[in-house]
N, C-alpha and C positions, 0 to 999 in steps of 0.2 A: 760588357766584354769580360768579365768578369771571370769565366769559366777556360778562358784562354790569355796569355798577355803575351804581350810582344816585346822581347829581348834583343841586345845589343851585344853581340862579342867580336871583338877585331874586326868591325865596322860592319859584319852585317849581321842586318835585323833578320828575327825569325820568330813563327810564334809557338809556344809548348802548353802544354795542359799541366798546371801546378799537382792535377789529380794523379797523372801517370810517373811524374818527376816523384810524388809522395811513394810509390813504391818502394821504388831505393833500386830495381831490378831490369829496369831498361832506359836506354839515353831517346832522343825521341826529337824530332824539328818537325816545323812544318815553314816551308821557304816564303819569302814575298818576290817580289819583282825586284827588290834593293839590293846595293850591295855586289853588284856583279859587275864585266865589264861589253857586255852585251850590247847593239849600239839600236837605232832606231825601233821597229813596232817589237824589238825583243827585249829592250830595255828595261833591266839592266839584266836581272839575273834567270835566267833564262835557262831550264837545265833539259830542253829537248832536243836531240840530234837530228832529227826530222822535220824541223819547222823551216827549213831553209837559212838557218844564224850558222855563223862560222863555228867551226867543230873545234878550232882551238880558243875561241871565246866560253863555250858550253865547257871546255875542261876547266879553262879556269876556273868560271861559277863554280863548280864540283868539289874544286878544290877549297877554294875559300870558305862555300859552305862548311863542307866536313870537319875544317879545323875549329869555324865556330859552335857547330855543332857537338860534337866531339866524335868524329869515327874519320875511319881511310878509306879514301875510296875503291882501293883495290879490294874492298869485303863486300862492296854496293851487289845486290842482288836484285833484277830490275821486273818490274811485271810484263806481259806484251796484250796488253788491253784493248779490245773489242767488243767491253759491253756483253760478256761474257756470266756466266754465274760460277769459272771455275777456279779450286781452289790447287794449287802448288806447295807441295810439301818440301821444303829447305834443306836443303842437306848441304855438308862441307862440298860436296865436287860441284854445289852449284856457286860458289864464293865467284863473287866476280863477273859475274856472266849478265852481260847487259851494257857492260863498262869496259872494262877491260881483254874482256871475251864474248863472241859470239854467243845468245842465247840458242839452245836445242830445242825449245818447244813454244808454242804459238798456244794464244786465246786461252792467255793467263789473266784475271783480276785481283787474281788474292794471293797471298804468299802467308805461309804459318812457317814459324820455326821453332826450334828447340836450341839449336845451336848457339853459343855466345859470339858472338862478335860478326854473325853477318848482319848484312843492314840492309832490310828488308825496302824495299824501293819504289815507290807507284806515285802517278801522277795527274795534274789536274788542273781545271781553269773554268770552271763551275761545278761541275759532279764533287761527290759526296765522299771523302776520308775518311775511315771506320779503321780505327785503330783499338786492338785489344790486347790486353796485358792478364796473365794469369801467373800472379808472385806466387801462388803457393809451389807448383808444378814447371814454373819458370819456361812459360812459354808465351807466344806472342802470335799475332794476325794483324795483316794491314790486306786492307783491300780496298777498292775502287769500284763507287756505286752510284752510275748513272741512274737515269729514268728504269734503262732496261735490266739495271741490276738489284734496282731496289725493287720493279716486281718483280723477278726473279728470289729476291727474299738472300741477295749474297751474304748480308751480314748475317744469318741464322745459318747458313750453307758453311760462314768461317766458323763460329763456334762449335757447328757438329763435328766440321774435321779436326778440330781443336779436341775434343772428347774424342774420336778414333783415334787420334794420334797418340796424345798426351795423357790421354786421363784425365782433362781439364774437368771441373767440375763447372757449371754456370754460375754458382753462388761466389764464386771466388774470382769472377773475371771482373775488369776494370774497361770500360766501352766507352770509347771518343769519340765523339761524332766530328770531324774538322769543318774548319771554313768550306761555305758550300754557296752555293745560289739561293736569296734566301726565298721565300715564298712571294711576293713581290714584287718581286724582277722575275721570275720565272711564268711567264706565261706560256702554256702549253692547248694543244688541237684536242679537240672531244675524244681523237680514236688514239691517244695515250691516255686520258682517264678512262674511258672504256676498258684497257688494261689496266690500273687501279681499281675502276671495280671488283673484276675479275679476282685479283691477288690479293684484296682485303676485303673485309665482313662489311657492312651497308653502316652498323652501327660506328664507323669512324670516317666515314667519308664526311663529314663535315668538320672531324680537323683537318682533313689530309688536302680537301681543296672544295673551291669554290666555282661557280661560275660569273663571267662578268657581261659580255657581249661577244654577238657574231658566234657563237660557237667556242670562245676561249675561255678556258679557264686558269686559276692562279694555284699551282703544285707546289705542297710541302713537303718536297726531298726529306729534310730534315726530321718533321713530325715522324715521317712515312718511317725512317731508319730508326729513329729511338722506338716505334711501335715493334718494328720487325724484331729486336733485340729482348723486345720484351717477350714475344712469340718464344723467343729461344729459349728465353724462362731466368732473364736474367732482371731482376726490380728495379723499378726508379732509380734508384741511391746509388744504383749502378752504372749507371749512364749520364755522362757528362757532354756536352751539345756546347760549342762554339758557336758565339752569335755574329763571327765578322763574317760578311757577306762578298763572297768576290765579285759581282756586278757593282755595289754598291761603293764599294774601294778600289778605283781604277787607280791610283796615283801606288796600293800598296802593292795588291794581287792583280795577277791576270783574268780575267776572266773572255772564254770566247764570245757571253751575250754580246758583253760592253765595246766590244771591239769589232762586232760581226769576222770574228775569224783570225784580225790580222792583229797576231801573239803570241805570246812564246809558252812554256809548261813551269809551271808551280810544281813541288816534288815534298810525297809526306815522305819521312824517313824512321824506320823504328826497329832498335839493335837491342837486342840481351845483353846486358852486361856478365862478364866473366864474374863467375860467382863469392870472388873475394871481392870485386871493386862494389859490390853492396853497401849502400848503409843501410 
């Protein structure tokens, strides 16, 4: 676990990449289950308005997150996920929206910004967190990469809008891959690797999966997204991969395998910091 740890602030636990903290240029969580006041299969911290948990239990969460975290919730900026490959560009008139205001636009997965202090928002309970950081040109990407997002190739789709946008350069981003489903617990139907084949070269299909019986095989979400990143042209040394598995840690994270369904949402969180609060 090595590549992520799990922190303790004003009682709730959350976990960070020590790689993207080393920037000094964005604040950054990724939620567990803990720590909230959420009651049964949402237990505890639960931060989705849509799963059927009380709306004023989900604010709390929100809240208590953020102060352990460090941000307000009134900057949360939220994606509206559908397994989607699209990417939303940030702006200040989007501050808010998802939380405090109504979102304007649908069959969002990925959010980049430029701007300091919003707090870029998506969510999760096996699919795949891609967080990226570019300290030179001070910009950022979080996105949300299912099955359908990783062939779609989202995390190569965030850093190209990252270069439109910003000027990011690949040699200068920083790639998190977060807690995910790990290869293991994921077992998946022939005609989703048949789209694996599809989206990848033949010469990586045996790290990306296997087969076992009846037609199933076992999917590396995980392998599949550090490959995809490096498609984008960004090296190893670049890419940092979380090994806690949310199937695998029902007591920490949500996950929908582990529960066939009945659970709340895990939330990645990732803000620019104002260019003086640097170190």
């Amino acid at each position: 676990m090595t590549n992520m740890k799990l922190v303790e602030r004003s009682g709730v636990p959350f976990l960070v990449f020590p790689r993207l903290e080393e920037t000094g240029v964005a604040v950054h969580g990724f939620s567990t289950r803990q720590g909230g006041i959420s009651r049964g299969i949402y237990q505890s911290m639960n931060l989705s308005f849509k799963r059927g948990d009380e709306e004023a239990y989900v604010r709390e969460n929100y809240a208590r997150l953020a102060r352990a975290v460090g941000f307000s919730c009134e900057n949360i900026v939220c994606s509206d996920q559908t397994h989607t490959t699209n990417i939303r560009t940030v702006t200040e008139k989007d501050r808010g929206k998802g939380f405090i205001k109504p979102k304007d636009y649908k069959d969002v997965d990925g959010l980049v910004t430029n701007v300091p202090g919003l707090v870029l928002t998506t969510f999760y309970a096996d699919c795949v967190p891609l967080f990226l950081v570019d300290p030179i040109r001070r910009a950022i990407g979080l996105s949300h990469s299912g099955w359908r997002g990783t062939v779609g190739k989202i995390g190569k789709r965030t850093v190209e809008v990252m270069k439109e946008q910003y000027g990011t350069k690949q040699e200068d981003l920083i790639a998190a891959i977060g807690p995910s489903i790990c290869q293991d617990c994921y077992e998946v139907s022939e005609d989703v690797i048949d789209a694996f084949r599809g989206a990848f070269e033949e010469q990586y299909w045996k790290e990306l999966f296997y087969e076992t019986s009846g037609g199933k095989y076992q999917l590396n979400l995980r392998r599949a997204n550090e490959r995809i990143f490096q498609e984008a042209g960004l090296k190893p040394e670049q890419i940092v991969t979380s090994s806690w598995c949310t199937c695998c840690n029902p007591k920490l994270l949500f996950s929908h395998r582990a529960t066939q369904g009945k659970r709340g949402n895990l939330g990645a969180f990732l803000m620019l910091r104002e260019k003086e609060d640097s170190f």
